[in-house]
N, C-alpha and C positions, 0 to 999 in steps of 0.2 A: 870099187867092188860092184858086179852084177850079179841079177839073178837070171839065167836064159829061161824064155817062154816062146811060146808057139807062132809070137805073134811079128815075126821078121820080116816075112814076107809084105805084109800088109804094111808095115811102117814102112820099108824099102818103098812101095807104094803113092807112100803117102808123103813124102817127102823127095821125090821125084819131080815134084810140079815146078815150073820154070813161071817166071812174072805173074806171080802171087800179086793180087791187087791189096790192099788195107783187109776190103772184106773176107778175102780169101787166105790169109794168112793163119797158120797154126796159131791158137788161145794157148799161153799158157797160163797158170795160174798161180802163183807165189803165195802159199800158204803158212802163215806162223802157228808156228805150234807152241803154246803158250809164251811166256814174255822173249820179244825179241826187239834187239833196237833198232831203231828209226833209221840208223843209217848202214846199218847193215840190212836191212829190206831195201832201200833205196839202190846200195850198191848193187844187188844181186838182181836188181830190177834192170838198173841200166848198164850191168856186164851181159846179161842175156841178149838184151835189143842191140847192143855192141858186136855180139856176134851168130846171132842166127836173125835169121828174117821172119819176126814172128809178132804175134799181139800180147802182151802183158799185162797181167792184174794181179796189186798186191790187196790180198783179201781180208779182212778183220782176221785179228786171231782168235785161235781155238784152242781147249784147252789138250794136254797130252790125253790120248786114250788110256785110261786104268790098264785093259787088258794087254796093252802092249810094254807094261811097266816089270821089269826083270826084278824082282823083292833082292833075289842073292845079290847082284851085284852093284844094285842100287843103281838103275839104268835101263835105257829102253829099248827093249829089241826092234831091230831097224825094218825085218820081212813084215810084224804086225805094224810098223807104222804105215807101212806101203800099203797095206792090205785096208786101212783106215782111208788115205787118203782117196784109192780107189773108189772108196763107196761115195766120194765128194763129185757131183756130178757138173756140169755148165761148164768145163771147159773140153778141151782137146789133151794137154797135158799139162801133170801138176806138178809142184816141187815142194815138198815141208821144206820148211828151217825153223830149226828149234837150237836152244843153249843150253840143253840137256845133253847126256851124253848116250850114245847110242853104240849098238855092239851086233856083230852078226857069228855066224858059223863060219871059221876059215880049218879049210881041213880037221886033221885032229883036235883045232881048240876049239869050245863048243861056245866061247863069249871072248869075241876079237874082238876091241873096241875100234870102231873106224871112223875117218870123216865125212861119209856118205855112202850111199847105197842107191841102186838105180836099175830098174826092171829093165832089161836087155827087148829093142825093140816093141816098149813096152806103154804105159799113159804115167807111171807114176816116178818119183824120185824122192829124197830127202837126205839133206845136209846137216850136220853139227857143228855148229859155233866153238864147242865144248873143248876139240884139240887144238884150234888154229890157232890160237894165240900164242904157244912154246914158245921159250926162248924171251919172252916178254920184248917181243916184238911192237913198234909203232904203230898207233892204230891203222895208219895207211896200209903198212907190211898186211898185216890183219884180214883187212877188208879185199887186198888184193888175192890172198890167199883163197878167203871166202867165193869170192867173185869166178877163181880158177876151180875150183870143188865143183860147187854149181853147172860149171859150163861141162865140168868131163861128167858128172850123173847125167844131165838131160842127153848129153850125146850119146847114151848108151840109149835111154829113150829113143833116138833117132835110128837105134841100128848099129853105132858103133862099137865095136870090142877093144881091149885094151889093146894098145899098141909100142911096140918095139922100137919103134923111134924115139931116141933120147930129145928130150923138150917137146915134144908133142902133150899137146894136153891130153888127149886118151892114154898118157904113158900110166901102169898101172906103179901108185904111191909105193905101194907094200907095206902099209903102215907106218911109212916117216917121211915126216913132213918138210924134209930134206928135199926129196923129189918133188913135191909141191912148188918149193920154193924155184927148184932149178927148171918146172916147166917153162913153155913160151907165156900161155897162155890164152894159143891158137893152134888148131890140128894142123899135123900136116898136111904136106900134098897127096898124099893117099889117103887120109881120113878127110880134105878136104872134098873130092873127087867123090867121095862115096856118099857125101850129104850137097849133092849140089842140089842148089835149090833152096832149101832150106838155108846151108851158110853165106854168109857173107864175104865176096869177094874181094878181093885188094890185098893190097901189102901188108902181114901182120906179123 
């Protein structure tokens, strides 16, 4: 799921840069949004560094913002989370994970529940723990899953939009976690092509 904003250009930009030194590499920030576990922060720490070329920090957790908390459907809308972590300042970009469940606007329904949301060339993201597990799937299955959520929000941060290529990780889910499961895990060569710099080259 994305939101588009104005800011494509400037991310196009900014993730153009070729031999990024340590210093010079995009901060992102891995932010828990109240209880999250240890190894699902870990995972989604070292799926990011797995595939984009970037600096990482997983940061104390915080608690959910009240006003982003949806009473009806007992949930929390994903645009006030974003707009939350925006106001979190000292990085470059950020990402919540939270095990709450979270919902946005998809056409006529007004509370889609989804497993992330991600500002379209943009600083923020956020993931939920809350679907991935379906199916009572193995904790590994779980954590791969998470790890693949992750990577396609921040790629929208990067500028990417969903993509038509079957297994491509910017392929959009559409709300089942079927597609998840059948991504690669890594963009194509056309979504590859358009974050050079920032991705990570080689065989994947």
């Amino acid at each position: 799921m994305i939101i588009p904003v104005c800011l494509f250009l400037a991310a196009v930009f900014s993730i153009s840069r070729t031999g990024l030194g340590a210093s010079d590499k995009i901060s992102i920030a891995v932010q828990p949004l109240g209880p999250v576990d240890a190894d699902a922060l870990d995972a989604v720490k070292n799926g990011i560094l797995s595939a984009y070329r970037v600096r990482v920090e997983v940061r104390t957790p915080l608690p959910l913002p009240r006003p982003a908390y949806y009473d009806k459907a007992k949930r929390y809308r994903a645009e006030k989370l974003l707009d939350f972590l925006e106001s979190l300042d000292g990085c470059d970009k950020i990402i919540g994970l939270t095990s709450a469940d979270i919902s946005t606007t998809k056409g006529s329904i007004p509370d889609w529940g989804i497993f992330g949301l991600g500002t379209m060339g943009g600083r923020a993201c956020v993931v939920s723990t809350f679907r991935l597990g379906r199916g009572n799937v193995p904790r590994g299955h779980f954590l791969a899953r998470l790890v693949k959520v992750a990577n396609h929000e921040l790629g929208h941060t990067f500028g990417l939009d969903h993509c038509p290529v079957k297994g491509c990780l910017m392929e959009d889910a559409k709300g089942t976690i079927r597609t998840v499961d059948g991504e690669s895990g890594a963009p194509c060569a056309g979504c590859r092509k358009k974050i050079k710099g920032i991705i990570i080259e080689g065989p994947r």
